[in-house]
C-alpha positions as CSV (number, residue, x, y, z in Angstrom):
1,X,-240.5,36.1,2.9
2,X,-243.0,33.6,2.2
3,X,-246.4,34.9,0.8
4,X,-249.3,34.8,3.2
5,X,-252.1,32.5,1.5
6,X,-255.7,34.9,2.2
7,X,-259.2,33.5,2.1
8,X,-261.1,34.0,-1.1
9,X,-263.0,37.2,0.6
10,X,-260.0,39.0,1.2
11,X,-258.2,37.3,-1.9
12,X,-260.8,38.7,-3.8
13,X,-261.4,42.6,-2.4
14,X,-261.4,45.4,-5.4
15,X,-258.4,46.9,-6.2
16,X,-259.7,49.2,-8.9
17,X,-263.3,50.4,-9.8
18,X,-263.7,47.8,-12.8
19,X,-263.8,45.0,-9.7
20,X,-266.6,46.2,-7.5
21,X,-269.5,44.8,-8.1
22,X,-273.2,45.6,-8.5
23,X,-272.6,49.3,-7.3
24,X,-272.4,50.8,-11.3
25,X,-273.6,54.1,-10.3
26,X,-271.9,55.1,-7.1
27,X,-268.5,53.6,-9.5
28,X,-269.6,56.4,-12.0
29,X,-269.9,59.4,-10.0
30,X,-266.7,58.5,-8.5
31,X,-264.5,58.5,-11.5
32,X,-266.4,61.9,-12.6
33,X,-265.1,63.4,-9.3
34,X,-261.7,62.1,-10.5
35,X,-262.2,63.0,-14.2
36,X,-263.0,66.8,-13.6
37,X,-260.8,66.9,-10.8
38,X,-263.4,68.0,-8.4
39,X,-263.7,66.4,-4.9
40,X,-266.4,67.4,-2.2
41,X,-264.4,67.7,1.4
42,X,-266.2,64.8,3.0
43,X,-267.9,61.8,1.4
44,X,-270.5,59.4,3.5
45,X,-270.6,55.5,2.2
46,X,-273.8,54.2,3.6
47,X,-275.5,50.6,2.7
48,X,-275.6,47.2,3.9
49,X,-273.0,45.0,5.3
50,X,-270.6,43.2,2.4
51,X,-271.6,45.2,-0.3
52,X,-268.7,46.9,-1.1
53,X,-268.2,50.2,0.8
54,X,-265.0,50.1,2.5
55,X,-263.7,48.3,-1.0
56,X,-265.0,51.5,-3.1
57,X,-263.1,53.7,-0.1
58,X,-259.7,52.1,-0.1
59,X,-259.8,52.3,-4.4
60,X,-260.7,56.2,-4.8
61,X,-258.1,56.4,-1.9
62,X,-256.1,55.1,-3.8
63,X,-256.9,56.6,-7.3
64,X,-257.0,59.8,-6.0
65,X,-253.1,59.6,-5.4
66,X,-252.2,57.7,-8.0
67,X,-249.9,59.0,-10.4
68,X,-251.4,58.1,-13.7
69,X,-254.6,60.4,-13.0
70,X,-253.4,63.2,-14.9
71,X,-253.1,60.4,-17.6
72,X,-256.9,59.5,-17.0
73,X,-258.2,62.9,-17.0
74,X,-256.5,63.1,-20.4
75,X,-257.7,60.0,-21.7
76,X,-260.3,57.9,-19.5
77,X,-261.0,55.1,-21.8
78,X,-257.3,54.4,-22.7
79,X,-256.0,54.3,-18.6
80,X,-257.4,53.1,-15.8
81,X,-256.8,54.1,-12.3
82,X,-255.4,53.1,-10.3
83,X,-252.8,51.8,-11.7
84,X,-251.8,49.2,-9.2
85,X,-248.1,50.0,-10.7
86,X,-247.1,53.4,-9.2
87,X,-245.0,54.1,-5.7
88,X,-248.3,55.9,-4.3
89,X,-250.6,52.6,-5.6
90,X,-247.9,49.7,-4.4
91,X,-247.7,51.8,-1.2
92,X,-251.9,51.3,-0.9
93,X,-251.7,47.8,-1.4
94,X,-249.2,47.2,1.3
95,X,-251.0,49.1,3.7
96,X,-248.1,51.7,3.6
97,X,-249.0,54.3,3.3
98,X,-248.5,57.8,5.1
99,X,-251.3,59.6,3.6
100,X,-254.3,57.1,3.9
101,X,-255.1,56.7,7.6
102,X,-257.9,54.4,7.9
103,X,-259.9,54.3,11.7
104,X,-262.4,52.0,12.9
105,X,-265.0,54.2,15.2
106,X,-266.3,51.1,16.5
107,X,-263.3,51.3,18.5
108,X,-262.2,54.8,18.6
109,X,-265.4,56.3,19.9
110,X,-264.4,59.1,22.1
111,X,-263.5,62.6,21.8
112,X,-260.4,62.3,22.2
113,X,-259.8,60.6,19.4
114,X,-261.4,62.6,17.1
115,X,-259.3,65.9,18.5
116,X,-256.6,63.3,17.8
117,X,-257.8,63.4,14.0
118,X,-257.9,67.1,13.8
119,X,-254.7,67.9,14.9
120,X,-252.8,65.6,12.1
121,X,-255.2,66.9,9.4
122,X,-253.6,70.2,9.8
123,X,-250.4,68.3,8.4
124,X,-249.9,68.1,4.4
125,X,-249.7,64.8,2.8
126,X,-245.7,63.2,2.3
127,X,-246.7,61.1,-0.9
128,X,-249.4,61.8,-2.5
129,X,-251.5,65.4,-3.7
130,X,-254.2,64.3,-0.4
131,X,-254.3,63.5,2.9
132,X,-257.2,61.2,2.6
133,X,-259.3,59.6,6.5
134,X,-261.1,57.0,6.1
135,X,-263.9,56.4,9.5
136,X,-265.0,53.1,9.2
137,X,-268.4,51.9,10.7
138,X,-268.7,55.7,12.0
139,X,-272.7,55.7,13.5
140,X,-270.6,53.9,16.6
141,X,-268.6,57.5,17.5
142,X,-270.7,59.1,20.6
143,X,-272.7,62.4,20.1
144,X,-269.7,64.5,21.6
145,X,-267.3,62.9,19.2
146,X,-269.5,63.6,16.4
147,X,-270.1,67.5,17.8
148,X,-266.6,67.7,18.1
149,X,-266.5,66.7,14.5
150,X,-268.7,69.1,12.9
151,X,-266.2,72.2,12.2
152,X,-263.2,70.0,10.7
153,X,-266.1,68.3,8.7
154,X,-267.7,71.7,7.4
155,X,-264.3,73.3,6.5
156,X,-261.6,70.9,6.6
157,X,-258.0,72.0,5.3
158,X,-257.5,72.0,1.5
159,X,-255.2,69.0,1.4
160,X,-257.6,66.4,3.5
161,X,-260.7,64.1,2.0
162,X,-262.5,62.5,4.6
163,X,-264.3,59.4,3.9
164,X,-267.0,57.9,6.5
165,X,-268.7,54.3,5.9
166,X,-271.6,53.2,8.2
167,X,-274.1,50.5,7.2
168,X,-276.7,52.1,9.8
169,X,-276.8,55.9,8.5
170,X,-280.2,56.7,10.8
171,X,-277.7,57.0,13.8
172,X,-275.5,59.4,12.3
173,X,-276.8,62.6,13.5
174,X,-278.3,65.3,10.8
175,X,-276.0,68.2,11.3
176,X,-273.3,65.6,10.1
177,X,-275.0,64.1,7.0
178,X,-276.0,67.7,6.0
179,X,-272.4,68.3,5.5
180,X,-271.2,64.9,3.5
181,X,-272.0,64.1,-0.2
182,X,-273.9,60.7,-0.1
183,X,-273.4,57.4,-1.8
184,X,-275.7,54.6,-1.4
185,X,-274.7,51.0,-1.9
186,X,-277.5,48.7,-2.8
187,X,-277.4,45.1,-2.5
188,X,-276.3,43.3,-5.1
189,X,-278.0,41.8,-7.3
190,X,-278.7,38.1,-8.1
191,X,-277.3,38.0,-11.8
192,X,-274.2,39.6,-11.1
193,X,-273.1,38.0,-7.5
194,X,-274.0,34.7,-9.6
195,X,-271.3,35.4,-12.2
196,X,-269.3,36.7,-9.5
197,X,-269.0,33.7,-7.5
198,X,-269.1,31.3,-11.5
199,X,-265.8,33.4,-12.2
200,X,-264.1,33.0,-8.2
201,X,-264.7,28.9,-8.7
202,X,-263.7,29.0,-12.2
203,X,-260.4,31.0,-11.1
204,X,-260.1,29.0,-8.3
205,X,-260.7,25.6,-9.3
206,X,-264.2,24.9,-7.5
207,X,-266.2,22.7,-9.4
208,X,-270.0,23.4,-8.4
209,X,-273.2,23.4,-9.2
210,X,-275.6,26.1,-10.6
211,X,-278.2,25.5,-7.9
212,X,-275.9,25.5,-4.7
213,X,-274.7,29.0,-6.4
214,X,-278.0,29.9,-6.1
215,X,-278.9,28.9,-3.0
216,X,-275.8,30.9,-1.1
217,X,-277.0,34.0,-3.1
218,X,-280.5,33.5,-1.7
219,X,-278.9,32.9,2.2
220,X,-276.9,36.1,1.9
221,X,-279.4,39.1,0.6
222,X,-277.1,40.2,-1.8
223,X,-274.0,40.3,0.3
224,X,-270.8,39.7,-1.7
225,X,-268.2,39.4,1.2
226,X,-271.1,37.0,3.2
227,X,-271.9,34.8,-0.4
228,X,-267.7,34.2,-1.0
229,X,-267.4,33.3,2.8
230,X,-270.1,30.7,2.5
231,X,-268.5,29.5,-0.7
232,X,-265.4,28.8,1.4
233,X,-267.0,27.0,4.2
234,X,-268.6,24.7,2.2
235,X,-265.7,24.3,-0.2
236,X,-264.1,22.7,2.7
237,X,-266.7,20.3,3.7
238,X,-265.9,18.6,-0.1
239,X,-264.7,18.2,-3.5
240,X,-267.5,20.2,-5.0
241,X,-270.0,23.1,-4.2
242,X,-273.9,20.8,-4.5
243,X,-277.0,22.0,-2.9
244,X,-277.1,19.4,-0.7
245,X,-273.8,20.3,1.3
246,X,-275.2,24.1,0.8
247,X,-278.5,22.9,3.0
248,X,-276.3,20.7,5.5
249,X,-273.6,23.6,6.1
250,X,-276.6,26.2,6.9
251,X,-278.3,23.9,8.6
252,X,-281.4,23.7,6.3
253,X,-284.0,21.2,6.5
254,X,-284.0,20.0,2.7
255,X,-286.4,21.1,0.4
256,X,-288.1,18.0,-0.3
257,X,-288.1,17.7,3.5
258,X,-290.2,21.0,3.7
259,X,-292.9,19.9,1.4
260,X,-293.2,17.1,2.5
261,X,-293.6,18.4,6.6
262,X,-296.4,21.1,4.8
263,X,-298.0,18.1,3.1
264,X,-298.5,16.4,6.6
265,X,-300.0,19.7,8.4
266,X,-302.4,20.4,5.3
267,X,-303.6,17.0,5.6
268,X,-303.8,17.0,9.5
269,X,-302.4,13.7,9.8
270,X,-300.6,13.7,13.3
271,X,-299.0,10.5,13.5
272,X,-297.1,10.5,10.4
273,X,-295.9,13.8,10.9
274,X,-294.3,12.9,14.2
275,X,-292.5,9.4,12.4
276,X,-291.3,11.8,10.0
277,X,-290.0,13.7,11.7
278,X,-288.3,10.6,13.5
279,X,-287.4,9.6,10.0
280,X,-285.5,12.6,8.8
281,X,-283.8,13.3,12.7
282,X,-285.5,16.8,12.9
283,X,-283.2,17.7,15.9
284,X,-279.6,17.4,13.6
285,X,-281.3,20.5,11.5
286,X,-281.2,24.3,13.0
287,X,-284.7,25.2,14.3
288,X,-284.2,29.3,13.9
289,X,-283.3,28.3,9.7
290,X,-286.4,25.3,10.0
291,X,-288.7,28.4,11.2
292,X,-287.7,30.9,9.0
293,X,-287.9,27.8,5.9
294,X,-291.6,27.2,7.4
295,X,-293.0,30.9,6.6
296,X,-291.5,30.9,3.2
297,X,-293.0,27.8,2.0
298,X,-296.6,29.4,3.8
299,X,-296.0,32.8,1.6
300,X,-295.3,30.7,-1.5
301,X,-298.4,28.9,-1.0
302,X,-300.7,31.9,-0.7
303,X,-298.7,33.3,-3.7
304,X,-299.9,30.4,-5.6
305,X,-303.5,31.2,-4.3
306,X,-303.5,34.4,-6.3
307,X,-301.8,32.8,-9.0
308,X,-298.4,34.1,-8.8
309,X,-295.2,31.5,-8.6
310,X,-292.6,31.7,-6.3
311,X,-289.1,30.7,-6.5
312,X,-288.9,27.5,-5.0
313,X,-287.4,26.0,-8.0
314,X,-288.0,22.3,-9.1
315,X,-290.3,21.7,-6.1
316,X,-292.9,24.4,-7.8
317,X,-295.0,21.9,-8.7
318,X,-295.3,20.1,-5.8
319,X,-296.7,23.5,-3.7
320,X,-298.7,23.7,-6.6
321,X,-300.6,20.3,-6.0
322,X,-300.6,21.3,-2.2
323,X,-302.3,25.0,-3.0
324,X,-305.1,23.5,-4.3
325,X,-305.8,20.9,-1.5
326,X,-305.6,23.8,1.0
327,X,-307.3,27.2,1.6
328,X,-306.3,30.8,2.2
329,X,-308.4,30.7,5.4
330,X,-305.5,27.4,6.5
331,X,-302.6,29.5,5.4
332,X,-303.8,32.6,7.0
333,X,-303.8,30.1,10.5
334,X,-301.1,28.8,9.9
335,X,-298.9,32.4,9.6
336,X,-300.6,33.5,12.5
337,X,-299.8,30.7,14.9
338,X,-296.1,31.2,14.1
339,X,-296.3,34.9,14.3
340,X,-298.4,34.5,17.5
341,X,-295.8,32.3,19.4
342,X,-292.5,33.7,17.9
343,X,-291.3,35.6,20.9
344,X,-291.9,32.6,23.0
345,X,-289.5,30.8,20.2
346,X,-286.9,33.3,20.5
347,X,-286.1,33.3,24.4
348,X,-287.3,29.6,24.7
349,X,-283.5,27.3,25.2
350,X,-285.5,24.3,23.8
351,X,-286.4,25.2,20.4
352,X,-286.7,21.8,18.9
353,X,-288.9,20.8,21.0
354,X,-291.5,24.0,21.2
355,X,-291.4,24.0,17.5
356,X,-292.1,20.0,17.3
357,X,-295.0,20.8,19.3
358,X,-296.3,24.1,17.9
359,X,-296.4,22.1,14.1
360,X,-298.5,19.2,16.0
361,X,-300.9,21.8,17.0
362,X,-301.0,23.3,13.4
363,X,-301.9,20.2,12.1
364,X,-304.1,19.3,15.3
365,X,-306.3,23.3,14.3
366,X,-310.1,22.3,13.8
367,X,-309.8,18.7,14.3
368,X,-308.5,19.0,18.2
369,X,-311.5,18.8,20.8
370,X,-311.0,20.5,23.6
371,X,-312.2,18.6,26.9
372,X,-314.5,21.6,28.8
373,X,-316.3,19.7,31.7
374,X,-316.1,15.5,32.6
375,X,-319.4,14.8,34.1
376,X,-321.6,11.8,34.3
377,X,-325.1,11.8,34.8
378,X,-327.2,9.4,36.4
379,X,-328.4,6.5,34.1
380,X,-332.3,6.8,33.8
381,X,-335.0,5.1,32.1
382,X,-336.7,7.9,30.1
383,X,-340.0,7.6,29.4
384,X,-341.4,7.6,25.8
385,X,-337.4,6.2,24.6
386,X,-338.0,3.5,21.9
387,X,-335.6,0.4,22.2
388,X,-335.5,0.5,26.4
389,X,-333.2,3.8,25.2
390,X,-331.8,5.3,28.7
391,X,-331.5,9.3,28.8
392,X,-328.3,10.5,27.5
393,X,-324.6,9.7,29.8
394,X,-322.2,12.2,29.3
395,X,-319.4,10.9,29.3
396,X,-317.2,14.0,28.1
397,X,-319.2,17.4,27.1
398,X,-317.3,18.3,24.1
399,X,-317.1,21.5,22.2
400,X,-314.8,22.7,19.9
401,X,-312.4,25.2,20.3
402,X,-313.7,28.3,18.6
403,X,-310.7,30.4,18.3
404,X,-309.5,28.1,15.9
405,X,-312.9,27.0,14.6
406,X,-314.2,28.9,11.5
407,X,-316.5,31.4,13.0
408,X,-319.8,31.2,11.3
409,X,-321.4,34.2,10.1
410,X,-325.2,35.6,10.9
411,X,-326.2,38.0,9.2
412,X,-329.2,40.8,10.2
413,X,-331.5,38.6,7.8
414,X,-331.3,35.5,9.7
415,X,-332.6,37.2,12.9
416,X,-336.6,37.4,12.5
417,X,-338.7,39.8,14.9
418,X,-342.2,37.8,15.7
419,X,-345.3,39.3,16.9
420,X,-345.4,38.6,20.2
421,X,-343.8,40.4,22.6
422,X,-340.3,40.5,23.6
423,X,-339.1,37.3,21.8
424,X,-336.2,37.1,19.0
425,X,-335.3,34.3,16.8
426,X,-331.8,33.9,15.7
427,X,-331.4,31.5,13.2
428,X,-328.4,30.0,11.4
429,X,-329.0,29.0,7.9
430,X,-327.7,25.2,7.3
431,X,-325.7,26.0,3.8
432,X,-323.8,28.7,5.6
433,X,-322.5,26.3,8.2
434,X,-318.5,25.7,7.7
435,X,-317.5,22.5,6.9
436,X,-315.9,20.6,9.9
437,X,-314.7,16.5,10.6
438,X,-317.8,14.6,10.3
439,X,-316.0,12.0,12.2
440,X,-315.9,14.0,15.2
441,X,-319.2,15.7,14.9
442,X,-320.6,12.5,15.1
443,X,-318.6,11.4,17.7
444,X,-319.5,14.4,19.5
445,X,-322.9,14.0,19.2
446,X,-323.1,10.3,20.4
447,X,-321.5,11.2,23.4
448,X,-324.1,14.5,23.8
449,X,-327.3,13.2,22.9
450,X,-328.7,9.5,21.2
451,X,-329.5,9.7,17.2
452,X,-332.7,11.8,17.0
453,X,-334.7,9.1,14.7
454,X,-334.0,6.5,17.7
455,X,-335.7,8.0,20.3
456,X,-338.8,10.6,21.5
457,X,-337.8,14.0,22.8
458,X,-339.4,13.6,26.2
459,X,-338.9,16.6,28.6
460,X,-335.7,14.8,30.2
461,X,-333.8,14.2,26.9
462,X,-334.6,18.1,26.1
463,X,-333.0,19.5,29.4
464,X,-330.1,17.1,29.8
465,X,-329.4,18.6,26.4
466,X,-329.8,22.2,27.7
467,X,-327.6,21.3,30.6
468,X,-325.1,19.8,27.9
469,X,-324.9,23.0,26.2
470,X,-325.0,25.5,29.3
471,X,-321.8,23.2,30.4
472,X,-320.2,23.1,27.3
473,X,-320.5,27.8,27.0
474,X,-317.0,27.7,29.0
475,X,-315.5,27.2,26.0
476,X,-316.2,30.1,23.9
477,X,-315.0,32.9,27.0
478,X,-317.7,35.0,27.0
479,X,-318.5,35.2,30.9
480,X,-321.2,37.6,30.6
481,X,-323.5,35.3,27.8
482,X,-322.6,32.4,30.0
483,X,-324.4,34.3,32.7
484,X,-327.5,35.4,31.3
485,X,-327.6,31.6,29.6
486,X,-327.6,30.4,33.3
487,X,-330.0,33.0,34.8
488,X,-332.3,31.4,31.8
489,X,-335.6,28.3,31.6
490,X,-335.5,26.0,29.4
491,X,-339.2,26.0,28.2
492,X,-339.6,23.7,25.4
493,X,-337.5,22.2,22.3
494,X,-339.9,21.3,19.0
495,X,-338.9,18.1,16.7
496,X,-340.9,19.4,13.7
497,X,-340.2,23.2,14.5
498,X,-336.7,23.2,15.7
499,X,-337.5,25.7,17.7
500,X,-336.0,25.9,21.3
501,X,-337.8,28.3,23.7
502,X,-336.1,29.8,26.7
503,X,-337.1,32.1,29.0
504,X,-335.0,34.7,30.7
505,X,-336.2,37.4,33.5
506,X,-337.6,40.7,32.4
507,X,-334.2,42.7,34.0
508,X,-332.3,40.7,31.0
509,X,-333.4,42.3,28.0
510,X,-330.6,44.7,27.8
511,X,-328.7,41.6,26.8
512,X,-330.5,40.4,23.8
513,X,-328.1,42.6,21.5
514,X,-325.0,40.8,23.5
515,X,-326.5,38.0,22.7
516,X,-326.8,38.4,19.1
517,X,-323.6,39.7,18.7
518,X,-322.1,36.9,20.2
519,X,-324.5,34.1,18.3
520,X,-321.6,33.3,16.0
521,X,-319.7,31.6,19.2
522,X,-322.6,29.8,21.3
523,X,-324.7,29.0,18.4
524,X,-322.5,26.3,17.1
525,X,-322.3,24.6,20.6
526,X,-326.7,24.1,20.4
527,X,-326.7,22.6,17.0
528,X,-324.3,20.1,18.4
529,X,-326.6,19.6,21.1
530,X,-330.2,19.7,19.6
531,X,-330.0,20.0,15.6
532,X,-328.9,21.6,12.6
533,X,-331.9,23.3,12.0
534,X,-332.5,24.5,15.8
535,X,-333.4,27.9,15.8
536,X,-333.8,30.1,19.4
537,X,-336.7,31.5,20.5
538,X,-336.1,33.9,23.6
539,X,-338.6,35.6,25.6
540,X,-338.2,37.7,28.5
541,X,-341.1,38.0,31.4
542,X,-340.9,40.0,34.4
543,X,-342.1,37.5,37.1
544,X,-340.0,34.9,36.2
545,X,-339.2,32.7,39.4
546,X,-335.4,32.0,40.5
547,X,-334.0,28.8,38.1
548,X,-332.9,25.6,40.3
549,X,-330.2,24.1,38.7
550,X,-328.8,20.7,39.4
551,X,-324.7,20.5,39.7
552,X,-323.6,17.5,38.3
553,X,-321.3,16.1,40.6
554,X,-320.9,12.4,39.8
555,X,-322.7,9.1,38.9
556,X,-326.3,9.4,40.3
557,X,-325.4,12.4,42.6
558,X,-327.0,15.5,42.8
559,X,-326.9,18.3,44.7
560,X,-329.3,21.4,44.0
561,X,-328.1,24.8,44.1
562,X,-329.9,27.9,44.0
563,X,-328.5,30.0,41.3
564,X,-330.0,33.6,42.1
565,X,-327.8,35.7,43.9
566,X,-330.8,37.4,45.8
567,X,-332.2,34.8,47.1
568,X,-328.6,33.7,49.0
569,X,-328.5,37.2,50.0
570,X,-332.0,37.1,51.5
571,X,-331.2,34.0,53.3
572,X,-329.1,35.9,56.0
573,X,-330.4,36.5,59.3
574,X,-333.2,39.6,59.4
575,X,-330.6,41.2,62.0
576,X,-327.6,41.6,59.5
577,X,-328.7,45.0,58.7
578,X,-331.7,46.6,57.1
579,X,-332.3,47.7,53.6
580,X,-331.7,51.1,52.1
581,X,-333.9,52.6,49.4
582,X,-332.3,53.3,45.7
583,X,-335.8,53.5,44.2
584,X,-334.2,57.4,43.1
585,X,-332.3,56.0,39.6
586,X,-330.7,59.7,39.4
587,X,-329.3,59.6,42.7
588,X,-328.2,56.0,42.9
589,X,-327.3,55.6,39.6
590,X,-324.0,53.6,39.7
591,X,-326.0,51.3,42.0
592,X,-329.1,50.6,40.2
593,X,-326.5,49.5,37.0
594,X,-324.5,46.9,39.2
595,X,-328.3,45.6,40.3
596,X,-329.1,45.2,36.7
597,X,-326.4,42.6,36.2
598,X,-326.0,41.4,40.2
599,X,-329.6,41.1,41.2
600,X,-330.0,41.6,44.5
601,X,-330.5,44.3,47.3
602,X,-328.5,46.8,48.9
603,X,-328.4,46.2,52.7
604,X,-326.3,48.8,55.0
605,X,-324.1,47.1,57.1
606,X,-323.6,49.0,60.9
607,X,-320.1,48.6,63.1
608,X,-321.4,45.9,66.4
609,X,-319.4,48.5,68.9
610,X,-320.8,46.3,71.7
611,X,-319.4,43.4,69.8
């Protein structure tokens, strides 16, 4: 009969206890049980996938039959056992014989099956001294198989060892693992798989390298049966195992090509990101195994922040030089965008593509304007402007995007109470101000306002800038500061003060914590506007008149809109109904709230039956 030539995983399964790897203390108490003779009625494998529980099964299977045990017990270090050599141990390796009956659950999940089990326990062993079952992946038998279990399992016959291997132990119910003696298989660890696989290539002829070994250990978390498979499947692909063919088999973008990808995004260079990822043909690599690649080099980086090195091998120094040209603040970013957008990732069918452009908007975080409002205003001569200067065009109102913008702290000190009444400065000092692209911020500034030195801040400069920034508060989502910004005056902007006056009606004043809470967001958006230094000054009167505001609709059209909701209430006909009196705060109390954020009155409304 010609012999059947196995692959290297199955050519390479333990036959006796001094094979199995990396489990030295599960091996122990297992040849105790068969030193002292002494075997608990049902044992329960649990640990992860490939790490050598059905393997540890099959040998005490077979050792505990094996004829030469009696020799053992007399003399451990002289035999081992199994033999490999004896009827009951031949019979094992054939997968003959009549007293190990090995059952995968995952297919046999019923009841019936395990009634099935029962009844030919009762029967004594033909070969050997035990009738030995062996349940493979057993969490997959249903709850009625396993209560159907539970009294063969508590006292099963003397002759019969059950033996049940899971790698997910949490869905095995409790009254069953209260009655099995545990052994956990860890993973394996790195030193020992690695002279595990050096002595399969040096048996087998494999020529290889040290860091392709390395690499497969890495990919397979300590799996032995998973780290000899991939061994194979690259063996095939070439003469020799190299980390090169390791990367191209999995799928892995390169390591150099990683670094190099990082190097781009730290540096926020857009363009030759995207040619190089043209250059190294981004779509040939697996984008799940380019994700997962992305984090680690991010966690290695923010390990080198705290000054601990990761294993990233030869390349070390190269994350090193990037650490220090980056901050925790950019890693932190960085994590969470791919954290944020990783479900999307999963269910997406174009992966490539959504992860080309999520590392474009990485690399795109703080430098990116975002485009709130396009409108132009009509060119006028403004009085006062040196140079014939003409009051401000805006061409774009800009602001940044301040979920991804730094937020800038202001602290209690930096919010001054003045004498008179009912007015709050909030101030942001200059040296706390995050660094941003001076590029853009001038940019944005030319297209806001004209240099400062260049011209006189006449009263239209002042409130074409206030317009700028009350068009430019979309952008930081607050709907209810935008509001009260709107119900607002601009009074008056000082060049030598910095300070900017507003005044707001007297019904607002509930809002000035809201608006100190929120200074942080809008507070960036009127330095771009006015100055560094501005500093607002709001004070809130109680016969403040209605604010007209003009809509900018295009080039030198403009429309004026009245912006208090009472006043387009009271422009209905006298006839629409008649007013009802909520001057009672206790009675009307969920009224008089609404009417401290909706101005207005409350008009009842009668049924026309005639109509």
């Amino acid at each position: 009969m010609e012999a059947v030539n196995l692959n290297l995983a199955r050519k390479w399964r333990s036959k006796n206890f001094e094979q199995i790897v990396g489990q030295d203390l599960s091996v122990r108490m297992l040849k105790n049980s068969l030193f002292l003779d002494q075997y608990f009625p049902v044992y329960l494998f649990s640990g992860q996938r490939g790490c050598g529980k059905t393997s540890s099964a099959r040998v005490f299977a077979a050792a505990v039959n094996c004829e030469k045990k009696d020799d053992f017990r007399k003399d451990p270090k002289s035999f081992n056992i199994p033999c490999l050599l004896c009827k009951s141990c031949i019979a094992m390796q054939e997968g003959k014989h009549p007293d190990f009956i090995e059952i995968d659950a995952a297919s046999y999940t019923g009841v019936d099956n395990v009634r099935q089990i029962i009844e030919t326990s009762s029967m004594l062993p033909l070969m050997g001294r035990k009738k030995i079952y062996l349940i493979d992946e057993v969490h997959m038998l249903s709850k009625a198989a396993f209560n159907a279990f539970l009294k063969i399992l508590e006292e099963p016959p003397a002759s019969v060892l059950f033996i049940l291997a899971t790698t997910d132990p949490e869905k095995i119910i409790d009254t069953v693992k209260s009655r099995c003696f545990r052994l956990f298989f860890n993973a394996v660890k790195k030193d020992q798989l690695f002279n595990h696989l050096i002595k399969i290539c040096k048996e087998e002829n494999i020529t290889y390298e040290d860091s392709a070994l390395e690499l497969i250990i890495k990919e397979t978390d300590g799996s032995v049966r998973d780290a000899i498979n991939l061994l194979e499947q690259v063996r095939f692909g070439s003469e020799g195992v190299t980390k090169d063919l390791v990367l191209k088999v999995m799928g892995y973008v390169p390591e150099k090509h990683l670094i190099r990808i990082f190097e781009l995004l730290i540096k926020k260079d857009i363009a030759d990101l995207l040619a190089f990822f043209k250059e190294i043909e981004l779509e040939e690599y697996s984008a799940d195994l380019l994700w997962k690649r992305m984090l680690e080099v991010a966690r290695g980086l923010i390990w080198l922040k705290h000054d601990v090195e990761p294993d990233f091998g030869e390349y070390c120094e190269d994350l090193k030089i990037i650490s220090s040209s980056c901050s925790l603040n950019q890693l932190g970013d960085i994590l969470e965008v791919f954290y944020k957008n990783e479900l999307a990732f999963i269910r997406t069918t174009f992966k490539h593509s959504f992860l080309e452009m999520l590392l474009l908007k990485i690399a795109g975080i703080e430098a990116t304007p975002v485009v709130v409002q396009k409108k132009l205003l009509a060119p006028s001569v403004v009085p006062g402007v040196k140079k014939s200067f003409k009051e401000p065009v805006l061409k774009e109102v800009v602001a940044y995007n301040l979920k991804q913008e730094v937020a800038q702290e202001v602290s209690d000190e930096d919010v001054i109470e003045e004498n008179y009444d009912a007015v709050e400065l909030v101030q942001t000092r200059q040296q706390d101000t995050p660094v941003q692209d001076e590029k853009l911020e001038k940019n944005i500034r030319k297209e806001v306002l004209p240099d400062p030195e260049q011209i006189v801040l006449t009263d239209g400069v002042k409130e074409s800038g206030w317009i700028a920034f009350l068009n430019s508060l979309e952008s930081i989502e607050e709907p209810l500061v935008m509001s009260v910004f709107r119900q607002g005056k601009f009074v008056d902007f000082g060049k030598e003060t910095f300070v900017l006056k507003a005044a707001f009606p007297k019904r607002f004043e509930l809002f000035k914590d809201k608006l100190n809470e929120t200074s942080k967001k809008w507070m960036p958006l009127l330095r771009l506007v006015f100055s560094d230094k501005v500093r607002c000054a709001f004070v809130f009167e109680n016969d403040l008149e209605p604010v007209k505001k003009k809509s900018i609709v295009g080039a030198g059209e403009e429309i004026k809109r009245e912006t208090s909701f009472s006043q387009n209430i009271n422009t209905r006909p006298k006839s629409f109904g008649h007013a009802i009196d909520i001057s009672d705060k206790e009675k009307w109390k969920l009224t008089n709230s609404l009417l401290d954020v909706f101005p207005g009155t409350i008009t009842e409304v009668k049924e026309d039956l005639n109509g």
